[in-house]
C-alpha positions, -999 to 999 in steps of 0.1 A, spaced: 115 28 86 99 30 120 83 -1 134 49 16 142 52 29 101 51 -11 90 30 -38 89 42 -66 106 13 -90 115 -5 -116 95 -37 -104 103 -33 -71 91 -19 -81 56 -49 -106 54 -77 -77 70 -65 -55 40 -65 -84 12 -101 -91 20 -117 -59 31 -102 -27 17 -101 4 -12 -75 -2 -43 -56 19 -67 -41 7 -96 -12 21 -119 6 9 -147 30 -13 -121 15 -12 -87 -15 -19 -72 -22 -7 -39 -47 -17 -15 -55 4 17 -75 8 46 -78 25 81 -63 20 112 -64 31 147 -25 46 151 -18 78 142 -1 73 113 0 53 80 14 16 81 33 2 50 29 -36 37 49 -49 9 39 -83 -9 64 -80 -40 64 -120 -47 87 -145 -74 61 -137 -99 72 -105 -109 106 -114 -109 122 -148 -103 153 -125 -95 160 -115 -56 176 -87 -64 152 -68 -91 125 -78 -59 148 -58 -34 150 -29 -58 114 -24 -65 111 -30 -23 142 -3 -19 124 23 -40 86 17 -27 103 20 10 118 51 3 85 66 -16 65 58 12 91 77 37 91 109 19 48 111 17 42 93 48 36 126 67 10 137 42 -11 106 44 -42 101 61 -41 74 88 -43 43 66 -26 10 64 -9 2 28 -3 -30 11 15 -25 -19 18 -53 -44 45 -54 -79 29 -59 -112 53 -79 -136 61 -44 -158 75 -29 -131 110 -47 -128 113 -32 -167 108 0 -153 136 26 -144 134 39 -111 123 76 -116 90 62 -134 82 41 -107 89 66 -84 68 88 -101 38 65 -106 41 58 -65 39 94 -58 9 101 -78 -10 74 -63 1 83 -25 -18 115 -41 -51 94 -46 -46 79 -14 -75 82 11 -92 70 45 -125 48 38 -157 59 51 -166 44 82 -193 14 82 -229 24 86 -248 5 104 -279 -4 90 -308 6 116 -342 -9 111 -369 7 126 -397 -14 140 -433 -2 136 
């Protein structure tokens, strides 16, 4: 993957674990949010407690990577942190492909902040 297509600093991984949208499926959760590139950002935090096993980690990271390439171009502008449940290392790779590429579906910018505006009498 491109470098401008991942997340690579700190702060961004820890901007979208406090203040961001989520989808959920059977094995992923994914949280999201916007950015100011033009194009969507990819974060993976697959940790030891879905699998104590390097390599079932790498595959579930292998398979993510290459869902995200094939629908990046029809995402909006959003940066992506997607995060293994424990199910998914017992899941063969079409299903999780398939659960990935319906929730890239879902996938869409947050609303922009409103500011509240008091009005003073």
């Amino acid at each position: 993957m491109p470098r401008e297509a991942r997340l690579r600093r700190a702060a961004d991984f820890a901007a979208l674990r406090t203040v961001s949208g989520r989808l959920g499926g059977r094995c992923f959760l994914l949280r999201f949010g916007n950015n100011e590139t033009d194009t969507a950002r990819l974060g993976l935090a697959i940790s030891k407690r879905c699998s104590k096993r390097a390599v079932d980690r790498n595959r579930i990271k292998r398979l993510v990577r290459e869902s995200f390439r094939r629908a990046r171009p029809g995402l909006p502008t959003v940066d992506v942190l997607v995060t293994a449940r424990d199910i998914a290392v017992a899941e063969s790779g079409a299903v999780l492909l398939a659960e990935l590429d319906a929730l890239w579906k879902k996938l869409r910018p947050l609303k922009p902040e409103q500011s509240s505006v008091t009005i003073a009498r």
